[in-house]
N, C-alpha and C positions, 0 to 999 in steps of 0.2 A: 216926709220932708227931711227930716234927720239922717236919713240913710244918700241922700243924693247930696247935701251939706258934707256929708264924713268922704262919699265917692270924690264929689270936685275937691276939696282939701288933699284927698289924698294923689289922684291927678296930678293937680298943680305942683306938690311937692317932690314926686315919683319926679318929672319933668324938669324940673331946677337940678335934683340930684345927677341926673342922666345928661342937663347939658353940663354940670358944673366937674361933672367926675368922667363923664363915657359911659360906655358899658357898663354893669357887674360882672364881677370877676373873684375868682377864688382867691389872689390876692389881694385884693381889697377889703375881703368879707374876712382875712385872716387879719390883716390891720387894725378892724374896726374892734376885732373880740380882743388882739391884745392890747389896743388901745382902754375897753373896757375892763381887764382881767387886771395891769396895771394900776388902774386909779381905784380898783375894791382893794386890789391886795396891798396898795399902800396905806388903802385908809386901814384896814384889817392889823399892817403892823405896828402904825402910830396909835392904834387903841390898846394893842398889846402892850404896847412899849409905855404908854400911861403918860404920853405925849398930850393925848386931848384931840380932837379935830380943831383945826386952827381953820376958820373962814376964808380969811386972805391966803395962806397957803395952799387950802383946796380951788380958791378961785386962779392963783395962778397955777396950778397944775392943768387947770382944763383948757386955762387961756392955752397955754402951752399947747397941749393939743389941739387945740381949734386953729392955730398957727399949723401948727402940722399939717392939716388939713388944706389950709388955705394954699401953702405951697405944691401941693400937692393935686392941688387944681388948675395953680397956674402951669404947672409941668405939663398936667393932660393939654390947657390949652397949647401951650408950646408945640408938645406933639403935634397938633391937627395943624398948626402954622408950618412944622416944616415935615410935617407929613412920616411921622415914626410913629413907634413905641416904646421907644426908650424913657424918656425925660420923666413920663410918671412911674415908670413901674422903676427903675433908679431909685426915684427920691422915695418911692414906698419899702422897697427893701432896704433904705439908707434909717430911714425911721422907726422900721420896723427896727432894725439891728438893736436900739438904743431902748425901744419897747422890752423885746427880750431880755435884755439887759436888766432892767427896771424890772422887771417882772423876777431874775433871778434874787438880785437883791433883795428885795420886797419877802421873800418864801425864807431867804436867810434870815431877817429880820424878824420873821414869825417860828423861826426857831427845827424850819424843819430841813430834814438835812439834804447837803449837796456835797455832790463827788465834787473829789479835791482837785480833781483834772480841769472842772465849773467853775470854783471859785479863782484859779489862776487863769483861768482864761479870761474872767471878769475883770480882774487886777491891770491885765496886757490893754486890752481895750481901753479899760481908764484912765489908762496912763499916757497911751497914745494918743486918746481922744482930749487928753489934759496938754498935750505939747502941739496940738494945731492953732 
Protein backbone atom coordinates (compact mmCIF):
# COMPACT_ATOMS: atom_id res chain seq x y z
CA UNK A 1 0.00 0.00 0.00
CA UNK A 2 2.74 2.38 0.82
CA UNK A 3 4.68 1.67 -2.30
CA UNK A 4 1.58 2.86 -4.68
CA UNK A 5 0.87 6.10 -1.99
CA UNK A 6 4.89 7.03 -2.66
CA UNK A 7 4.34 5.99 -6.82
CA UNK A 8 1.02 8.39 -7.23
CA UNK A 9 2.65 11.24 -4.88
CA UNK A 10 5.54 11.00 -6.85
CA UNK A 11 3.43 10.94 -10.30
CA UNK A 12 1.39 13.69 -9.48
CA UNK A 13 4.40 15.90 -8.47
CA UNK A 14 6.79 14.57 -11.55
CA UNK A 15 3.47 16.05 -13.62
CA UNK A 16 3.18 19.62 -11.85
CA UNK A 17 6.99 20.00 -12.35
CA UNK A 18 6.84 19.03 -16.15
CA UNK A 19 3.76 21.36 -16.71
CA UNK A 20 5.07 24.05 -14.44
CA UNK A 21 8.78 24.08 -15.88
CA UNK A 22 8.76 21.89 -19.57
CA UNK A 23 11.13 19.37 -20.16
CA UNK A 24 14.40 18.56 -17.98
CA UNK A 25 17.25 19.93 -19.14
CA UNK A 26 20.95 20.41 -18.26
CA UNK A 27 20.23 23.97 -17.58
CA UNK A 28 17.83 23.72 -15.22
CA UNK A 29 19.46 20.77 -13.43
CA UNK A 30 22.60 23.28 -13.28
CA UNK A 31 20.18 26.20 -11.61
CA UNK A 32 18.81 24.00 -9.20
CA UNK A 33 22.48 22.85 -7.73
CA UNK A 34 23.56 26.44 -7.82
CA UNK A 35 20.61 27.39 -6.37
CA UNK A 36 21.33 24.78 -3.74
CA UNK A 37 25.23 25.25 -3.47
CA UNK A 38 24.39 29.14 -2.71
CA UNK A 39 22.09 28.90 0.18
CA UNK A 40 24.81 25.98 2.03
CA UNK A 41 27.69 28.10 1.30
CA UNK A 42 25.91 31.07 2.65
CA UNK A 43 24.87 29.53 5.60
CA UNK A 44 28.49 27.96 5.85
CA UNK A 45 29.86 31.66 5.77
CA UNK A 46 27.50 33.41 8.23
CA UNK A 47 28.51 30.35 10.83
CA UNK A 48 32.10 31.10 10.05
CA UNK A 49 31.78 34.61 10.35
CA UNK A 50 29.94 33.97 13.95
CA UNK A 51 26.84 35.78 12.54
CA UNK A 52 24.42 32.91 13.87
CA UNK A 53 21.73 31.73 11.48
CA UNK A 54 19.14 34.29 11.60
CA UNK A 55 15.40 32.65 10.72
CA UNK A 56 13.96 35.53 8.88
CA UNK A 57 17.08 36.01 6.80
CA UNK A 58 17.22 32.40 5.78
CA UNK A 59 13.48 32.54 5.21
CA UNK A 60 13.78 35.35 2.84
CA UNK A 61 16.72 33.94 1.03
CA UNK A 62 14.61 31.05 -0.09
CA UNK A 63 11.58 33.26 -0.55
CA UNK A 64 13.92 34.83 -2.97
CA UNK A 65 14.55 31.89 -4.80
CA UNK A 66 11.27 30.40 -4.79
CA UNK A 67 10.59 33.83 -6.62
CA UNK A 68 13.09 32.83 -9.00
CA UNK A 69 11.57 30.06 -9.77
CA UNK A 70 8.25 31.39 -10.13
CA UNK A 71 9.39 33.73 -12.93
CA UNK A 72 11.01 31.35 -14.37
CA UNK A 73 7.79 29.39 -14.91
CA UNK A 74 6.08 32.08 -16.06
CA UNK A 75 8.91 32.55 -18.99
CA UNK A 76 8.39 28.69 -19.78
CA UNK A 77 4.72 29.52 -20.03
CA UNK A 78 5.37 32.49 -22.21
CA UNK A 79 7.44 30.49 -24.38
CA UNK A 80 4.62 27.95 -25.29
CA UNK A 81 2.16 31.10 -25.79
CA UNK A 82 4.41 32.45 -28.38
CA UNK A 83 5.99 29.36 -29.31
CA UNK A 84 10.12 29.80 -28.58
CA UNK A 85 12.69 29.13 -26.33
CA UNK A 86 13.98 31.84 -25.28
CA UNK A 87 12.07 33.67 -22.40
CA UNK A 88 12.98 30.57 -19.97
CA UNK A 89 16.22 29.77 -20.69
CA UNK A 90 17.01 34.01 -20.74
CA UNK A 91 15.58 34.47 -17.45
CA UNK A 92 17.49 31.02 -16.20
CA UNK A 93 21.02 32.16 -17.35
CA UNK A 94 19.80 35.93 -16.10
CA UNK A 95 19.52 34.21 -12.47
CA UNK A 96 21.72 31.87 -12.78
CA UNK A 97 24.49 34.98 -13.45
CA UNK A 98 23.54 36.44 -9.94
CA UNK A 99 23.73 32.60 -8.54
CA UNK A 100 27.32 32.57 -9.40
CA UNK A 101 27.95 35.46 -8.17
CA UNK A 102 26.62 34.52 -4.65
CA UNK A 103 28.20 31.51 -4.89
CA UNK A 104 31.61 33.50 -5.49
CA UNK A 105 31.22 35.78 -2.65
CA UNK A 106 29.93 33.21 -0.25
CA UNK A 107 33.70 30.92 -0.88
CA UNK A 108 35.29 34.62 -0.29
CA UNK A 109 33.52 34.93 2.87
CA UNK A 110 34.65 31.44 3.98
CA UNK A 111 38.09 32.62 3.56
CA UNK A 112 39.15 30.60 0.55
CA UNK A 113 40.82 32.05 -2.12
CA UNK A 114 39.98 33.63 -5.61
CA UNK A 115 41.92 34.94 -8.54
CA UNK A 116 42.08 38.62 -8.43
CA UNK A 117 40.80 38.53 -12.22
CA UNK A 118 37.33 36.89 -9.87
CA UNK A 119 37.02 39.32 -7.45
CA UNK A 120 37.09 42.23 -10.12
CA UNK A 121 34.93 40.96 -12.19
CA UNK A 122 32.49 40.59 -9.21
CA UNK A 123 33.03 44.35 -8.29
CA UNK A 124 31.98 45.27 -12.25
CA UNK A 125 28.89 43.30 -12.19
CA UNK A 126 27.85 44.84 -8.67
CA UNK A 127 28.29 47.90 -9.71
CA UNK A 128 26.54 47.66 -12.71
CA UNK A 129 23.87 45.72 -11.35
CA UNK A 130 23.72 48.68 -8.42
CA UNK A 131 23.03 51.41 -11.31
CA UNK A 132 19.82 49.60 -13.04
Amino acid sequence: MNQINFNMISAVFGTMLTYAFGGWNELMALFLMAILIDYLTGIAASIKEQRGLNSQVGFWGLARKGLMLLVIMLAHRMDLLFDTELMMTAAIYFYLANELISITENYGRLGLPLPSFLKQMIQILRSKGEGL
